[in-house]
LUMDREN-944593 format. One record per residue (C-alpha): y, z, x. Coordinates in steps of 0.2 Angstrom, whole numbers, plus 5000, padded with zeros to 4 digits. Each point is the difference from the previous one (the first is absolute). Layout:
N
YZX
...
***
This chain:
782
470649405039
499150124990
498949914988
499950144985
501849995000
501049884985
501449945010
501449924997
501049865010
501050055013
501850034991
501549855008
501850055006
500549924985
499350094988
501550155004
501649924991
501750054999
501649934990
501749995008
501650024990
501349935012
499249885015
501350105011
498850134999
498549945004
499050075014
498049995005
499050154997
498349925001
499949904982
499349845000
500649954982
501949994994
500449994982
501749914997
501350064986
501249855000
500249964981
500349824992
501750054995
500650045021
499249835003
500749874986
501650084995
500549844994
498849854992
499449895016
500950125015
498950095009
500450145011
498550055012
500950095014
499150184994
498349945002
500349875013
500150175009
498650094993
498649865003
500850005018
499650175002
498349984995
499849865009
500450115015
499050134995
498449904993
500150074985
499449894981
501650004989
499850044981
501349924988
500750064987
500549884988
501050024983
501450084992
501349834995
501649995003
501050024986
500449794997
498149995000
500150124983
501249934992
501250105008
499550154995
498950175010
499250124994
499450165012
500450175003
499550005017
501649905008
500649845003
498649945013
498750004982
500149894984
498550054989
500349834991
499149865005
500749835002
500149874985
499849855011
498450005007
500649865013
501250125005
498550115005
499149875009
501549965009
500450165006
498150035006
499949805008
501750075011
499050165006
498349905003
500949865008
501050105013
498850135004
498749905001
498550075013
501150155003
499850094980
498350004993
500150134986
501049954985
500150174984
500449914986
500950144992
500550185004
499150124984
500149924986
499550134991
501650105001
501449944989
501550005012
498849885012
499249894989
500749964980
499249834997
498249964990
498250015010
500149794997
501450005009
499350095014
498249915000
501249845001
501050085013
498550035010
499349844999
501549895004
500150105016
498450005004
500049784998
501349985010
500050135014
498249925004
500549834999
501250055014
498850095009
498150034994
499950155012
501350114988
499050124990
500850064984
500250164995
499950064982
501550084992
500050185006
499550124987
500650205002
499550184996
498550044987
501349904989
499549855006
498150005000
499949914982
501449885004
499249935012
498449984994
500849924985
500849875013
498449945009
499249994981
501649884997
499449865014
501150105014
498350025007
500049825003
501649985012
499750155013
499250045015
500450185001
500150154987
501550095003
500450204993
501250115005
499150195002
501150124993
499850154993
501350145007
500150144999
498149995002
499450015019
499249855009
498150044993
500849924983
499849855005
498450015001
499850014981
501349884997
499549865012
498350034990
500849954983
500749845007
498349945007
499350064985
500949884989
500349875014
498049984997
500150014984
501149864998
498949885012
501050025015
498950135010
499749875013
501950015005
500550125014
501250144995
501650015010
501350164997
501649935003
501150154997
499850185001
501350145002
500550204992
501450004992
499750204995
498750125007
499550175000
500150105015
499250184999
500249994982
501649954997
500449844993
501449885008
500849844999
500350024980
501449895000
499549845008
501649955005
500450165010
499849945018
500450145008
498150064996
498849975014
498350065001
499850125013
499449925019
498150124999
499849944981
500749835001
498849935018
498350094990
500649874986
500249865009
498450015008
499150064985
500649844992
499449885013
498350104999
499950004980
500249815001
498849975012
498950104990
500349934985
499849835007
501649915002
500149885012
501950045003
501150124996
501949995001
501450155002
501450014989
501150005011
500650025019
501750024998
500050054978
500950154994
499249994984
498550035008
499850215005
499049935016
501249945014
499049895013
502249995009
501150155002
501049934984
501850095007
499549935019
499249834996
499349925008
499250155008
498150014997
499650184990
498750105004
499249944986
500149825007
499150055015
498550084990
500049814991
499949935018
498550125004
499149984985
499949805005
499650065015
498250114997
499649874986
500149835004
498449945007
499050164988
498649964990
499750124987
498050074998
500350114984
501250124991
499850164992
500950134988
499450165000
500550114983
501050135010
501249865005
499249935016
500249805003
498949935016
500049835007
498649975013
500549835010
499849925017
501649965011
500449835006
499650065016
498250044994
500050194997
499850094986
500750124992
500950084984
501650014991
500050184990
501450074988
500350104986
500850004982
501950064999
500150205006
498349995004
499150065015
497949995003
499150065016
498749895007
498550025015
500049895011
498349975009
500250035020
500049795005
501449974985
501050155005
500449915017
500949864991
501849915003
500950094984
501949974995
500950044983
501049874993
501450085007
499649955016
499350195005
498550025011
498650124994
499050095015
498049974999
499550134990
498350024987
501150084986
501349904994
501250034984
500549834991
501649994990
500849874991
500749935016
498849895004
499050035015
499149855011
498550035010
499149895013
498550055008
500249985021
497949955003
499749904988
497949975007
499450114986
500049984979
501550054991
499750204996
500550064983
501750084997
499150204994
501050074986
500150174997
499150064982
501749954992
500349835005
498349944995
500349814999
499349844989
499749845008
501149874991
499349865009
501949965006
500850014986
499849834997
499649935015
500549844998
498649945011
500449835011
498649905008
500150005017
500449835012
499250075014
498550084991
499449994983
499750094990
500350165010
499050144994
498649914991
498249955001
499649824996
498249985002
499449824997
501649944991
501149895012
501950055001
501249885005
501849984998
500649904986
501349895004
500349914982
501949954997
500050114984
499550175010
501350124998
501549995009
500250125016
498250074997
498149965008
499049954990
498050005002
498449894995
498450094994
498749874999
498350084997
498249935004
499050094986
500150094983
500750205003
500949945018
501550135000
501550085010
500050185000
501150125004
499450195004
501550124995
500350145011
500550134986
499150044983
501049954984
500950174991
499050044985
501450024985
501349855009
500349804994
499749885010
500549815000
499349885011
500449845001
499549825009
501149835003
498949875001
499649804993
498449954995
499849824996
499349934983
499249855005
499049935006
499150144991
500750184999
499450135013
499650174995
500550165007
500450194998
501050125006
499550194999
499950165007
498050075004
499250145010
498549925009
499249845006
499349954985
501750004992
499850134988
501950034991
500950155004
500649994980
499849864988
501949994999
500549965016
499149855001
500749814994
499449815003
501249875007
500149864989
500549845006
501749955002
500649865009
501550075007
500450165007
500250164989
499850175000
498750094990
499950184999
499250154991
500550194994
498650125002
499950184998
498850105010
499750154989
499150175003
498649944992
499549875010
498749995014
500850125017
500949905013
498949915011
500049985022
499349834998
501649934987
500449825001
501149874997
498849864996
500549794993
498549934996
499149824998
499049994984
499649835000
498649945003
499549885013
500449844996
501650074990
500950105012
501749955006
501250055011
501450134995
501750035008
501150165004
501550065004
500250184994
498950154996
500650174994
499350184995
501450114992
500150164994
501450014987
500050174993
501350084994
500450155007
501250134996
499650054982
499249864993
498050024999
499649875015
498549944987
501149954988
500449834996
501450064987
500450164995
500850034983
500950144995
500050014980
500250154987
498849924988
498349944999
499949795006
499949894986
500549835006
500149915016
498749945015
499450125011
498849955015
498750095008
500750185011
501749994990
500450174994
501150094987
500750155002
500450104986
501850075001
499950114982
499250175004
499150014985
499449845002
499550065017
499250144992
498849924991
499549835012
500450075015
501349935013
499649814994
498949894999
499249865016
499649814992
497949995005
499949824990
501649884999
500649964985
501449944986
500450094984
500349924985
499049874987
500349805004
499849924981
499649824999
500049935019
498849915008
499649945016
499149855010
499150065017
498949905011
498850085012
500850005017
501849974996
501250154998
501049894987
499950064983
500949904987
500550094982
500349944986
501750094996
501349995011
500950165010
498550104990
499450075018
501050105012
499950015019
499150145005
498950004983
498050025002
499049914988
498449944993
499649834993
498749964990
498150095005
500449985019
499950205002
501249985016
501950085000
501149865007
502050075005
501149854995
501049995017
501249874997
500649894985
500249815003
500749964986
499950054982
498449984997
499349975018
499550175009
499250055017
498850135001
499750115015
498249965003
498949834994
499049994985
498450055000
499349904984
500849874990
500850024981
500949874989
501250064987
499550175000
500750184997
501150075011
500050204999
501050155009
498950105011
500450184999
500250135016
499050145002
500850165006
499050155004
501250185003
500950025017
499150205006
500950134991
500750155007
499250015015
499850214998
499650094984
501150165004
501749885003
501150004986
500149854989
501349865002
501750054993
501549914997
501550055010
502050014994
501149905012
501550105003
501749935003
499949875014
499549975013
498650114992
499150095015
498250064996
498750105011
498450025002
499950195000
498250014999
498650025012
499249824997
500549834999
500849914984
500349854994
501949964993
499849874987
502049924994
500149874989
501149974988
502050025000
501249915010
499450065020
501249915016
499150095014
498350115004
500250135016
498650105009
500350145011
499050125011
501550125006
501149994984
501449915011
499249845006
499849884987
499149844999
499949874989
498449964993
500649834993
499450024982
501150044986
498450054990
498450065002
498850105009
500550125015
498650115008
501150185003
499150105014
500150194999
501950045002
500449805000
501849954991
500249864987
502049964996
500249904984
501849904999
500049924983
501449964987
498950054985
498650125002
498249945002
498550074996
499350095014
498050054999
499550135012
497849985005
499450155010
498649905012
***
């Protein structure tokens, strides 16, 4: 095990799921985890009659097969709903939910009952936040989740319960709004459903990313993450779209696109750190992906094979990092379950990248996800068919993979990498010095994860982890620590941070933060961005969690999870950003934190302040007339004395503390938390917007390019091309815009997801406008 290497645990069988329509399908192809379908309605058509014949033979399979069960529980019949249904997906779904609560816990006491040490996962409700699934209020739900939860563990106290299962980017505030509401309380698992076709695999990246983000928020970043669903239903395939009408089966996604996507997707949730990952579905027409030769069942596809292989290379793998390169490169370096190392390489759609392989990598085992063998060879082109490479000696250090000059990649510390503590050895890659690392074996650790002990001798005792690539200048980070540090019986202090020596000196102020006590397990994290002005990247950058008490104070602090991140945007988004606004007007109003940026969409307003403006101070607009506010020093309470006067996201002054303090979450009317402590104590005393400061984004980066000009959209779809010899910037906003397409060739078209914005045209690059009113459309030579 190399120790300069973050690594993660080594991935279960069952983190590869799968969902079967019909149990006359069903067939083993390596997946450890089996996702059930079988609605309350097919169980209790009538009040008190049960009919459990359907899953009586799934959890017989599983049990054949060793595989955990999820259970899916919902949709009433219609006597529970006062006779009535309401969804447009069929009869198998009732978005209503029932009006007897018994009737609920007597459905879920008949499942828990019979199945009893043969189901172990229960999902309270399939995506409550579509309409045709769930119609009821978030009480409701939080209700639901609760009474489940009560009596499924008074059956068994080994069920774990799993949140209802939030979808698409839809989703991300509904589900933070349901832990806020208590559902927090009654689960043991976070569930989502990744979707985000048309979009490629790589997206769930980004959206994964928002659900943890506000699963954090929300006080439930302890909780492992668990994608319970995930499928294309429409896709594009050398640059045409298909699949527009969902419920045209005869669509199937073509055997090369369709096994690069079901391997990407297992990859991208491993990145992204799910802990499983389910396919919708084996045998389901309405998904473009067929695991079964749908007109042959139950014949496995080719497809279905390239599942089986995936399972195959991956379970036993430890992951040691991920990395993106601009040009549409994405590495994973890992180590086999048999102990040698190795990669997985592939590109972005219709991409290709040639990479130089030193001599002692070239003679590698290498297979495509199709099952092809590659000969040992020191130049090797990746495409977006996944290739896996594992080294045959594996006596020396894991070489580099040697892009050529266009693939140059950035380390992004895999991806969120999720790291697990080891059983065996812990924890790996890190140097320990005098603290004492044990396991903690406390009834409240975190289910299904180790979790370690430091106990330090002496004052500035710390872990440290050297990182094997320097941080991007221009990139965000966030990193993040779950952890519990007892109050009593007197609080313990440490620090978590990033520094580039021995003496602990901070790579940037910002990416630095203290780990207050907190007598149970949470998740603290911070956003950093590591700009072009700060200090070069340094060889000697660490991870390091430090004890600052001093002796006689120190105590013991537990962990089960550590992250580094890099959550840049890429595509056309400025990765510094943390929002980017397109406006036609000067701001007047509104927050505004540090690195947001405006760009200006009026060309004479361009003219004059450039292409926009960057946030250097953060900031509200706006006067606050008559409020005032209570703080005392080392609280982040702030307590005013008119209510609903402050807004979340607000940053503020009270009194002659010269600090700006961001009001993070309102408590009650009156009641507010702040996002740092206070740093001096003030009684009844005024409470005053802070203002941003914004200082001009560079202008024209050329004197002898043109101006910025505004451009006419013809009739649409409105094609425009960059006719000129450098770059520009295409700036729509504005009008009434349904789709944004870039192409290279003027044939292939891809969609760049946005339906306003910022598109970067390269010389003889294509932009094609479909709009129902015409926006305005800003054309920025660069």
């Amino acid at each position: 095990m190399k120790n300069n290497i973050l690594v993660t645990s080594p991935i279960d069988r069952s983190f590869f799921g799968i969902q079967i329509q019909d149990v006359r399908n069903m067939r083993p192809l390596g997946f450890g985890t089996m996702r059930v379908g079988t609605t309350w309605r097919q169980i209790e058509r009538e009040k008190g009659k049960f009919t459990f014949g359907e899953i009586d033979q799934y959890v017989a399979f599983a049990q054949q097969q060793n595989l955990d069960v999820i259970m899916q529980l919902g949709q009433p019949p219609n006597w529970a709903t006062g006779g009535i249904s309401s969804s447009p997906y069929g009869n198998l779904f009732n978005s209503i939910p029932p009006y007897n609560i018994q009737d609920w816990r007597n459905y879920v006491t008949a499942l828990g009952q019979r199945y009893k040490g043969k189901i172990r996962y229960y999902e309270v409700w399939n995506e409550p936040n579509l309409s045709g699934f769930y119609s009821g209020s978030l009480a409701k739900l939080v209700e639901l989740t609760m009474e489940a939860n009560k009596v499924l563990k008074a059956i068994d106290p080994q069920i774990q319960i799993i949140s209802p299962t939030y979808t698409t980017e839809n989703g991300v505030a509904g589900m933070g709004d349901f832990l806020r509401a208590g559902g927090k309380n009654w689960i043991d698992i976070v569930g989502i459903h990744l979707y985000g076709y048309p979009k490629p695999p790589e997206d769930m990246l980004t959206l994964a990313n928002q659900y943890r983000q506000i699963v954090t928020q929300a006080g439930a970043g302890h909780l492992p993450v668990w994608n319970t669903e995930s499928s294309w239903n429409s896709y594009y395939y050398k640059g045409v779209l298909y699949g527009s009408d969902e419920n045209d089966y005869s669509i199937q996604m073509p055997d090369d696109l369709a096994i690069s996507y079901i391997h990407r997707m297992f990859l991208c949730n491993w990145i992204a750190g799910m802990e499983r990952a389910v396919f919708y579905g084996m045998d389901q027409p309405w998904s473009r992906i067929r695991l079964l030769d749908l007109k042959n069942l139950p014949n496995v596809a080719v497809t279905g094979q390239a599942y089986q292989r995936i399972v195959d290379w991956l379970t036993g793998a430890s992951m040691h990092q991920y990395s993106f390169s601009s040009k549409g490169l994405h590495t994973i370096s890992l180590l086999y379950a048999d102990g040698r190392s190795g990669y997985v390489l592939w590109t972005d759609d219709d991409r290709t990248a040639t990479i130089q392989l030193s001599p002692e990598l070239a003679l590698s085992q290498m297979q495509t996800a199709d099952g092809k063998q590659v000969p040992a060879t020191e130049t090797v082109t990746i495409t977006s068919m996944p290739l896996y490479l594992k080294k045959y000696d594996d006596h020396l250090t894991l070489p580099e993979i040697v892009p050529n000059s266009e693939t140059q990649t950035e380390l992004l510390y895999n991806g969120d990498f999720s790291m697990r503590m080891s059983d065996n050895s812990f924890p790996l890659g890190w140097s320990t010095g005098n603290l004492s690392v044990s396991k903690y074996a406390g009834a409240d650790a975190p289910p299904n994860q180790t979790t370690i002990t430091l106990t330090p001798a002496a004052q500035y005792d710390q872990m440290v982890q050297r990182l094997r690539k320097p941080l991007a200048k221009g990139s965000l980070y966030k990193m993040s620590i779950t952890y519990k540090l007892p109050s009593s019986p007197i609080t313990g202090k440490w620090t978590m941070g990033l520094d580039v020596s021995a003496m602990g000196t901070p790579l940037i102020a910002n990416a630095f933060m203290p780990l207050p006590a907190q007598d149970a397990f949470q998740t603290r994290e911070i956003t950093f961005y590591y700009g072009y002005e700060d200090p070069d990247p340094s060889p000697d950058l660490r991870i390091s969690i430090v004890n600052m008490a001093p002796t006689g104070q120190k105590q013991p602090l537990y962990i089960t999870r550590i992250s580094l991140t890099k959550i840049s945007e890429s595509g056309n988004i400025d990765p510094h950003t943390y929002n980017l606004i397109y406006s036609p007007v000067k701001p007047m109003s509104g927050s505004f934190s540090v690195h947001d940026q405006i760009h200006f969409t009026d060309a004479n307003l361009i003219a004059t302040e450039g292409m926009g403006w960057v946030c250097v101070s953060s900031g509200t607009y706006g006067t606050l007339s008559g409020v005032s506010g209570t703080l005392t020093s080392g609280s982040h309470i702030l307590v005013v004395s008119r209510a609903n006067s402050l807004r979340v996201g607000d940053y503020v002054k009270v009194g002659n503390d010269t600090n700006v303090y961001l009001v993070s979450y309102q408590q009650n009317g009156t009641r507010y938390e702040l996002g740092s402590v206070a740093r001096s104590s003030q009684q009844n005393q005024s409470v005053s917007y802070v203002p941003p400061v914004f200082i001009p984004l560079a202008k024209t980066a050329q004197a002898a390019l043109p101006a910025p000009a505004t451009q006419t959209a013809g009739r649409s779809p409105y094609v425009y091309q960059n006719t000129q010899s450098y770059p520009v910037d295409i700036m729509v906003a504005k009008g009434n815009v349904s789709l944004l397409e870039w192409s290279r060739n003027g044939t292939t078209w891809y969609n760049t997801g946005l339906t306003r914005g910022m598109v970067t045209l390269s010389a003889g690059d294509r932009i094609r406008i479909t709009y129902s009113s015409a926006p305005q459309i800003t054309v920025v030579p660069r």
